[in-house]
TORPA-4810 file (N, C-alpha, C, O; in nm, 3 decimals):
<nodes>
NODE_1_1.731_12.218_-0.505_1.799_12.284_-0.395_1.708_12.289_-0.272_1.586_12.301_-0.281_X
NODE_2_1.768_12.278_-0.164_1.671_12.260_-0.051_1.666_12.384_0.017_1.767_12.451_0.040_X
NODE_3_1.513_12.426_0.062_1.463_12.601_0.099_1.570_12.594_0.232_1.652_12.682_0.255_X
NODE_4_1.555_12.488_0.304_1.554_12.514_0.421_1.688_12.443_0.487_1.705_12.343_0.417_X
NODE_5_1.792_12.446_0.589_1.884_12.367_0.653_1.886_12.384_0.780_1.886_12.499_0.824_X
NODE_6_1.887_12.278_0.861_1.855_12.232_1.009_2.012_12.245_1.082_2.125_12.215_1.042_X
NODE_7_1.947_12.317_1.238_2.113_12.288_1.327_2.106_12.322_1.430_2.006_12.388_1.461_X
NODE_8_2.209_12.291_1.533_2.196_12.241_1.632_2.213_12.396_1.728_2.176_12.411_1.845_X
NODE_9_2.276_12.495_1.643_2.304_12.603_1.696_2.165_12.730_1.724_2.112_12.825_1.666_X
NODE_10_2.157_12.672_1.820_2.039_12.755_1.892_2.060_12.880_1.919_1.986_12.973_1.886_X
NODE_11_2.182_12.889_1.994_2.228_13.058_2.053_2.257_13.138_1.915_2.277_13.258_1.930_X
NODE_12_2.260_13.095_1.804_2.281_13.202_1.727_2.133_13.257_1.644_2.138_13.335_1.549_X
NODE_13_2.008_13.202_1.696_1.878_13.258_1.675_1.814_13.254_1.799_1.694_13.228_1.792_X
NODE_14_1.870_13.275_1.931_1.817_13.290_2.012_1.712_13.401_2.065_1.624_13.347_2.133_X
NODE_15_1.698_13.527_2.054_1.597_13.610_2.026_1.502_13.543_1.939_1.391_13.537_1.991_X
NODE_16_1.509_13.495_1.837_1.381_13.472_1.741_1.356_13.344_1.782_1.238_13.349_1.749_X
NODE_17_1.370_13.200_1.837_1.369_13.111_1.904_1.256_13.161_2.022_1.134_13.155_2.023_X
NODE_18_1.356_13.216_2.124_1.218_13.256_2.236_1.106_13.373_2.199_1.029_13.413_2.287_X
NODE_19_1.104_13.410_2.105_0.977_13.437_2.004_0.917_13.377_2.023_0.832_13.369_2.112_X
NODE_20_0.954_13.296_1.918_0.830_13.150_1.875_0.811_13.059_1.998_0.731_12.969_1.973_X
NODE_21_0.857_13.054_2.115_0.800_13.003_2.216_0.725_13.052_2.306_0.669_12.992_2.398_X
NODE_22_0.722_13.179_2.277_0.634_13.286_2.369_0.499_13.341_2.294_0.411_13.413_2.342_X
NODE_23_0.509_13.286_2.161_0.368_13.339_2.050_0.267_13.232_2.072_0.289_13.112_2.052_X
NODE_24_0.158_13.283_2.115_0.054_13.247_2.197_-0.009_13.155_2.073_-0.024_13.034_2.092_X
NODE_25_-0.044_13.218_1.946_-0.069_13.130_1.809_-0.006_13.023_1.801_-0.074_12.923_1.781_X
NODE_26_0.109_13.011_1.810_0.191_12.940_1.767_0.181_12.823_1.895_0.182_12.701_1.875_X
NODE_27_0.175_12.873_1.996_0.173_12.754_2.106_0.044_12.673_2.143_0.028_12.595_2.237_X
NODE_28_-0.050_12.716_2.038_-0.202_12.657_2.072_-0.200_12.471_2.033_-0.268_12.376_2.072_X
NODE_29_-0.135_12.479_1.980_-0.108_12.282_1.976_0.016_12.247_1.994_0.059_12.148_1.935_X
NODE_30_0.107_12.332_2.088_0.162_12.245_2.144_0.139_12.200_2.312_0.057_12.260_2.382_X
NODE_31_0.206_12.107_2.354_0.221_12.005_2.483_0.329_12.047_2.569_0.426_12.112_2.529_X
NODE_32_0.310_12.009_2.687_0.423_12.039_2.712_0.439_12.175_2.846_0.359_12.269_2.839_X
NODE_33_0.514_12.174_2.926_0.518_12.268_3.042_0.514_12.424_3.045_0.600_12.464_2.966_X
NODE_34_0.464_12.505_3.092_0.445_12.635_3.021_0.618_12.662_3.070_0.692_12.612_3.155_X
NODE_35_0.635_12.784_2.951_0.750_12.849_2.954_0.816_12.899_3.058_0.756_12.968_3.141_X
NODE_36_0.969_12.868_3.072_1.041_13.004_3.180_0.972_13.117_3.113_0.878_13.132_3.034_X
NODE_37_1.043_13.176_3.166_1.063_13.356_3.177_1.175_13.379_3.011_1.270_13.311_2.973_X
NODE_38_1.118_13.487_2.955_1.255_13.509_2.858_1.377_13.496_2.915_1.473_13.423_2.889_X
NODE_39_1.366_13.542_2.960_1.524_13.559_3.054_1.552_13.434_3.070_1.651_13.389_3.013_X
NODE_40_1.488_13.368_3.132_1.510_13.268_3.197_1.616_13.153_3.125_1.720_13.091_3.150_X
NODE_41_1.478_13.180_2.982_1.540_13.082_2.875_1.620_13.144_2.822_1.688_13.058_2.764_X
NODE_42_1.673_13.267_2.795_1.744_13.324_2.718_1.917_13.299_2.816_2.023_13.282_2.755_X
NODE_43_1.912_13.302_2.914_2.053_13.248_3.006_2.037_13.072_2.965_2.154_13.034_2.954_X
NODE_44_1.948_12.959_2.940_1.952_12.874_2.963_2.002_12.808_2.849_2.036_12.690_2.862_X
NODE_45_2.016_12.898_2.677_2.031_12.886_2.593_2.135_12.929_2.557_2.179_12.880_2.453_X
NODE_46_2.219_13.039_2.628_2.310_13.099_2.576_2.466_13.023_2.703_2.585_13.049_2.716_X
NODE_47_2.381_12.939_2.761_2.506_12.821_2.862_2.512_12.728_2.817_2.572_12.636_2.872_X
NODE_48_2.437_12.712_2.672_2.412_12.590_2.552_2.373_12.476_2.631_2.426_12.365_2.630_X
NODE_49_2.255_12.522_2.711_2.193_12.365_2.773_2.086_12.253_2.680_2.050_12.136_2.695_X
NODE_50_2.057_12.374_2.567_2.021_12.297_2.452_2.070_12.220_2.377_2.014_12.126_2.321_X
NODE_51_2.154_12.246_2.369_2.307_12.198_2.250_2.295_12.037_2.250_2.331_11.975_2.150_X
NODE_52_2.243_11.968_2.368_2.249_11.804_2.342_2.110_11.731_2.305_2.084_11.619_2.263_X
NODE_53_2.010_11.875_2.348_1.864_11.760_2.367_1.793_11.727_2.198_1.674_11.744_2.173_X
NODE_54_1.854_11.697_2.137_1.787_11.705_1.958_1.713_11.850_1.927_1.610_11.845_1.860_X
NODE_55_1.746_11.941_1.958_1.652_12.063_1.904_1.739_12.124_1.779_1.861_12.137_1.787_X
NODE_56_1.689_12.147_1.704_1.734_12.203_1.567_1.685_12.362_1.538_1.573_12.386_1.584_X
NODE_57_1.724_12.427_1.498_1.696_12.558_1.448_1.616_12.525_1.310_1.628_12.406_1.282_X
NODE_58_1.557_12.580_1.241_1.493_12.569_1.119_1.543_12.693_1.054_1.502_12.797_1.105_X
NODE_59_1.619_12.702_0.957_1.696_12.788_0.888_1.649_12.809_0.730_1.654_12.702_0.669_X
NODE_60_1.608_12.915_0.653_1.555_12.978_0.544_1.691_12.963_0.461_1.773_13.041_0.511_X
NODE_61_1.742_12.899_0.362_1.878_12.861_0.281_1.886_13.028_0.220_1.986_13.099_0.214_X
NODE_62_1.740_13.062_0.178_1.805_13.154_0.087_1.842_13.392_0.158_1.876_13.503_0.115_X
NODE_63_1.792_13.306_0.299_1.776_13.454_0.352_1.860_13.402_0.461_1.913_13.503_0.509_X
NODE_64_1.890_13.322_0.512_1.931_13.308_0.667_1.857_13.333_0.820_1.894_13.336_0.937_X
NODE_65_1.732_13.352_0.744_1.629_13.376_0.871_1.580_13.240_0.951_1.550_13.128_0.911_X
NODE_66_1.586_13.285_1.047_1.532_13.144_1.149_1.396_13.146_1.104_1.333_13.246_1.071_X
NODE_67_1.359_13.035_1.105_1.152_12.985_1.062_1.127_12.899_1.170_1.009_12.904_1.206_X
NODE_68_1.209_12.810_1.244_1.129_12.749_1.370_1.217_12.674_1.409_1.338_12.692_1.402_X
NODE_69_1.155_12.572_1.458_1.177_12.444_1.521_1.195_12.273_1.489_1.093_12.216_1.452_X
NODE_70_1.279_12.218_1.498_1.236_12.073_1.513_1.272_11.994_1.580_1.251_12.038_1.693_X
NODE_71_1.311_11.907_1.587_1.370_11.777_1.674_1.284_11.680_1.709_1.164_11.676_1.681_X
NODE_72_1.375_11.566_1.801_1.306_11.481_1.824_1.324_11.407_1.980_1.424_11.437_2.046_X
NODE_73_1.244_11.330_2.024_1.257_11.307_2.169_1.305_11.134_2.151_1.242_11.059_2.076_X
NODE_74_1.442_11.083_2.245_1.462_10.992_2.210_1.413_10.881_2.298_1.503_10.848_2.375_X
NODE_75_1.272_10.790_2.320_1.217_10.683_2.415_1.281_10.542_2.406_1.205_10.451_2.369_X
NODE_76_1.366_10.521_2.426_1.408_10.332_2.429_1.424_10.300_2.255_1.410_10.188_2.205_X
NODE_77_1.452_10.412_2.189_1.501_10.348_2.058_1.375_10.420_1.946_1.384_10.426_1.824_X
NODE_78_1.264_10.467_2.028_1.133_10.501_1.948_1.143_10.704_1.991_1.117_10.772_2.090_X
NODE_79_1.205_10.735_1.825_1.173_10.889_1.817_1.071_10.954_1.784_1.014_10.955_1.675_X
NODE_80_1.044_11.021_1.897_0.905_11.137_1.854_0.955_11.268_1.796_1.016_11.360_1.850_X
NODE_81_0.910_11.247_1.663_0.946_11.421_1.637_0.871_11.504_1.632_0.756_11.466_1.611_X
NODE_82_0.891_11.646_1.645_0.801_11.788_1.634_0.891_11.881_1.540_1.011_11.873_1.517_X
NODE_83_0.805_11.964_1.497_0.792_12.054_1.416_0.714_12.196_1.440_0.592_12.205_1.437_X
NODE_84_0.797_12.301_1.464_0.713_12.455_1.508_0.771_12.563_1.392_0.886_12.595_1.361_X
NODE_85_0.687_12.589_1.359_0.716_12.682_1.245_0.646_12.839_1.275_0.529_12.861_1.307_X
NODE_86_0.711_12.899_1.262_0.719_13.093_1.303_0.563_13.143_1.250_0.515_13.103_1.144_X
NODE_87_0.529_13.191_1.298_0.367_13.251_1.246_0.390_13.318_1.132_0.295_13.328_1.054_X
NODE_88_0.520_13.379_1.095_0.531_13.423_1.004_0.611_13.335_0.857_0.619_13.361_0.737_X
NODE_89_0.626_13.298_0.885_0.617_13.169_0.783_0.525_13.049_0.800_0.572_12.946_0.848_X
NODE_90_0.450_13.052_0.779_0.305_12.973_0.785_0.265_12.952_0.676_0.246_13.065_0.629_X
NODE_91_0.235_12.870_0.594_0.179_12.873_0.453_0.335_12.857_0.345_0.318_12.809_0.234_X
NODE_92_0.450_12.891_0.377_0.554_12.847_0.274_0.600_12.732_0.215_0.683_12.721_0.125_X
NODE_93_0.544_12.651_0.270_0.622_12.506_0.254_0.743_12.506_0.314_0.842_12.499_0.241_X
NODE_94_0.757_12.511_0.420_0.874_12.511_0.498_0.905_12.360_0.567_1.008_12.294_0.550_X
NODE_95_0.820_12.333_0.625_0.800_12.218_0.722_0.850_12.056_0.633_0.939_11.976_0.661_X
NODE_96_0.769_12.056_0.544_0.869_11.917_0.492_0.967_11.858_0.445_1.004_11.741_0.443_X
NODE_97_1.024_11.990_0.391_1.170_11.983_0.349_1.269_11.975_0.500_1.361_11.893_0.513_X
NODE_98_1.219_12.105_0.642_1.294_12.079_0.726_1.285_11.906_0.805_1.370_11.840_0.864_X
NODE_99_1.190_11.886_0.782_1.158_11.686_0.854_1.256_11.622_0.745_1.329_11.523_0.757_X
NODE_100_1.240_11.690_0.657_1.336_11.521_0.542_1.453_11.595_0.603_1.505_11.510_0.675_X
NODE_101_1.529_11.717_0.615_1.640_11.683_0.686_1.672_11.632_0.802_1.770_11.563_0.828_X
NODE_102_1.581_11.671_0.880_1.610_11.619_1.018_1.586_11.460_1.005_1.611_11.395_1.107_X
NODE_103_1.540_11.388_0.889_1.516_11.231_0.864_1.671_11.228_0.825_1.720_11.164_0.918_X
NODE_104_1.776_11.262_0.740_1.848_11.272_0.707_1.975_11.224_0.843_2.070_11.148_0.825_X
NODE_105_1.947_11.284_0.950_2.021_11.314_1.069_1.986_11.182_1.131_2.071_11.104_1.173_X
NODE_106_1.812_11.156_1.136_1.783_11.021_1.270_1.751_10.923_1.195_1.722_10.825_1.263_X
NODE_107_1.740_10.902_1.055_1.662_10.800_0.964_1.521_10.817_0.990_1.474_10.917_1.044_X
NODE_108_1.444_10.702_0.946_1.292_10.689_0.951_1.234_10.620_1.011_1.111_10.635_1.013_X
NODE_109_1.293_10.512_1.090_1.268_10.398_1.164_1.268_10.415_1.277_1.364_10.452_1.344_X
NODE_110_1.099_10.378_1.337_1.088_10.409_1.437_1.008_10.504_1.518_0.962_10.488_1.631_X
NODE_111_0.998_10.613_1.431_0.951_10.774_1.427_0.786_10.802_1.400_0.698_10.791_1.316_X
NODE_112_0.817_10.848_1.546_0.642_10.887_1.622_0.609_11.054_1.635_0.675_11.139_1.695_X
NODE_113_0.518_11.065_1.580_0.492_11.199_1.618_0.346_11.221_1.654_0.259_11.178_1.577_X
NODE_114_0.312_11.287_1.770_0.175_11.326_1.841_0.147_11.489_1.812_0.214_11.592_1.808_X
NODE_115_0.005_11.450_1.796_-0.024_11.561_1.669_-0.182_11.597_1.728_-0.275_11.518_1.716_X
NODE_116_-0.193_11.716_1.786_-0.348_11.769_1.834_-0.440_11.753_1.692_-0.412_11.814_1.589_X
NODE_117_-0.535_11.675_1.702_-0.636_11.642_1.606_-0.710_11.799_1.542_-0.756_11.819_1.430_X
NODE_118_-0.701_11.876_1.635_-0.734_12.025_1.521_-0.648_12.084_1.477_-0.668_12.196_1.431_X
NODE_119_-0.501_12.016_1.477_-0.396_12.058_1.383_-0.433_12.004_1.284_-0.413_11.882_1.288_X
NODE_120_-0.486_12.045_1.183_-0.493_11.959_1.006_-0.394_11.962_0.963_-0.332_11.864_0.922_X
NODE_121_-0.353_12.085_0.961_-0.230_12.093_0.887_-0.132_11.981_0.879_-0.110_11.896_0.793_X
NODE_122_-0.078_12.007_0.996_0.046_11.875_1.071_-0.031_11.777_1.005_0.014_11.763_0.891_X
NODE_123_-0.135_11.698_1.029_-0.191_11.593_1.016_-0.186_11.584_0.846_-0.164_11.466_0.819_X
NODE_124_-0.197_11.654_0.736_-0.170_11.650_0.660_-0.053_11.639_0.619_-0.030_11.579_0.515_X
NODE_125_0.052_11.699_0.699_0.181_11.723_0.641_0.262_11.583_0.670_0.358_11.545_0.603_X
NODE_126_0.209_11.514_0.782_0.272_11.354_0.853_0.227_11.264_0.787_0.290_11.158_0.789_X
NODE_127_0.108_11.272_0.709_0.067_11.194_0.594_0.145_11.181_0.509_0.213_11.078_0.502_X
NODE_128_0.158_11.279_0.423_0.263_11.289_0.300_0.376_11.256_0.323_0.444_11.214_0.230_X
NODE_129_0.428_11.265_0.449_0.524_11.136_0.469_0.567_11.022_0.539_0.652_10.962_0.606_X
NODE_130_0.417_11.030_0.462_0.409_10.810_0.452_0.317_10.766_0.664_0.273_10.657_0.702_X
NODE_131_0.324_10.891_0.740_0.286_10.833_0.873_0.139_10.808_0.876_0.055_10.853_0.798_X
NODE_132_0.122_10.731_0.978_-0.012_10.678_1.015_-0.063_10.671_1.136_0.012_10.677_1.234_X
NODE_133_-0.203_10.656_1.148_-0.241_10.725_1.285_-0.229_10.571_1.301_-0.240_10.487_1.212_X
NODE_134_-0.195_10.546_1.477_-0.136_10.460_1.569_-0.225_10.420_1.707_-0.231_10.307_1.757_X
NODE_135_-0.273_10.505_1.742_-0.378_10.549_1.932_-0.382_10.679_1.879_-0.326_10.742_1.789_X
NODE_136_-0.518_10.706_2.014_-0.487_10.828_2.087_-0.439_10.817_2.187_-0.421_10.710_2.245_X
NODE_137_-0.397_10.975_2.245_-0.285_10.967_2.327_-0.343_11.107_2.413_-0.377_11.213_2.361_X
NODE_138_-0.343_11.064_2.594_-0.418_11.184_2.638_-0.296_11.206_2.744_-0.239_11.103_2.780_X
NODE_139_-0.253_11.325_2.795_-0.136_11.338_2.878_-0.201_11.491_2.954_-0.279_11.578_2.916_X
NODE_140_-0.130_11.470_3.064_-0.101_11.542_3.137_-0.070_11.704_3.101_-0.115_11.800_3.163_X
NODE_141_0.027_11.708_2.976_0.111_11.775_2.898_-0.005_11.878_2.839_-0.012_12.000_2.856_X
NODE_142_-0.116_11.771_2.746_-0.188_11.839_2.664_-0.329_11.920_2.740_-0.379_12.030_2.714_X
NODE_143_-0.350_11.862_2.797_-0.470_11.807_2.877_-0.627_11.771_2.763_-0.738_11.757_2.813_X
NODE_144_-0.604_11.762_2.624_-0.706_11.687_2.575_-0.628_11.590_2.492_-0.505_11.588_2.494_X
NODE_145_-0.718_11.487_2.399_-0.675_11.412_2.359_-0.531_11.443_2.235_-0.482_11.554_2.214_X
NODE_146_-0.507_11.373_2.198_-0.399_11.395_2.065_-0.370_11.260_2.015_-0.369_11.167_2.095_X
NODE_147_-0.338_11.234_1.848_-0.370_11.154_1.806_-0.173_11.110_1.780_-0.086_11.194_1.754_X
NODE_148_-0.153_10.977_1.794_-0.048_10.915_1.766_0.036_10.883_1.635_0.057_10.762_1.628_X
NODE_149_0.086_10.950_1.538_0.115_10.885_1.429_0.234_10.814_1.410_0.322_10.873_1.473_X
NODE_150_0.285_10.704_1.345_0.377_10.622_1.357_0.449_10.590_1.207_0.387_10.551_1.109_X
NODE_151_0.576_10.612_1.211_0.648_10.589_1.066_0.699_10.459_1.047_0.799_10.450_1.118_X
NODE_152_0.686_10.385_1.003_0.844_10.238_1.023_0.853_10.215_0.894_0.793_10.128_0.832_X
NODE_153_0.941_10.304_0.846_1.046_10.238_0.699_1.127_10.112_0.751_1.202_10.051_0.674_X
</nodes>
């Protein structure tokens, strides 16, 4: 049975969503533009401007609690996916069961994910399924390096 089920419905964990984007722990490896305002995002989410860009809710099967994040970014045919998981679920095994679903949704082909090199974790967890480091990759976004991993079933 699978812990966890992925979806597209954001506004219905929206409080616990802009949580986990506002938890300072939680945002230390990620990329990416600093946050609106709660508010900000909390009107921007509830006019379902999310609803098209691949973002998934990360859903607990057996409690109904939101645990994070996933999705993927779509480049000319080549998907990058991410994965954010709640400080408070950290350590459950949450994260690979939610990627095999969200593989479920985009397949495997193709699928890139950039991963801050003092994330072990991640870097462990993109291993086990099957990815491989590709470049590094330095952006604007991060402002230090980050390492490239690449899937092609």
């Amino acid at each position: 049975m699978n812990k966890v089920f992925i979806t597209q419905d954001i506004k219905s964990y929206c409080e616990e969503y802009i949580e986990l984007e506002f938890d300072p722990d939680v945002r230390k490896y990620l990329g990416g533009l600093p946050r609106k305002s709660k508010e900000e995002m909390r009107i921007h989410i509830n006019l379902g401007e999310y609803d098209s860009q691949g973002i998934y809710a990360i859903v607990d099967v057996s409690t109904g609690a939101f645990v994070g994040r996933c999705g993927y970014l779509d480049d000319n045919g080549e998907k990058e996916i991410y994965i954010v998981i709640s400080k408070k679920y950290w350590g459950n095994r949450l994260a690979k069961p939610a990627l095999q679903e969200l593989f479920k949704i985009i397949g495997r082909k193709n699928i890139t994910a950039i991963i801050d090199p003092e994330n072990i974790k991640s870097i462990k967890l993109f291993r086990s399924l099957g990815f491989q480091e590709s470049c590094c990759v330095i952006s604007n976004c991060w402002q230090q390096k980050h390492i490239k991993f690449r899937l092609d079933d």
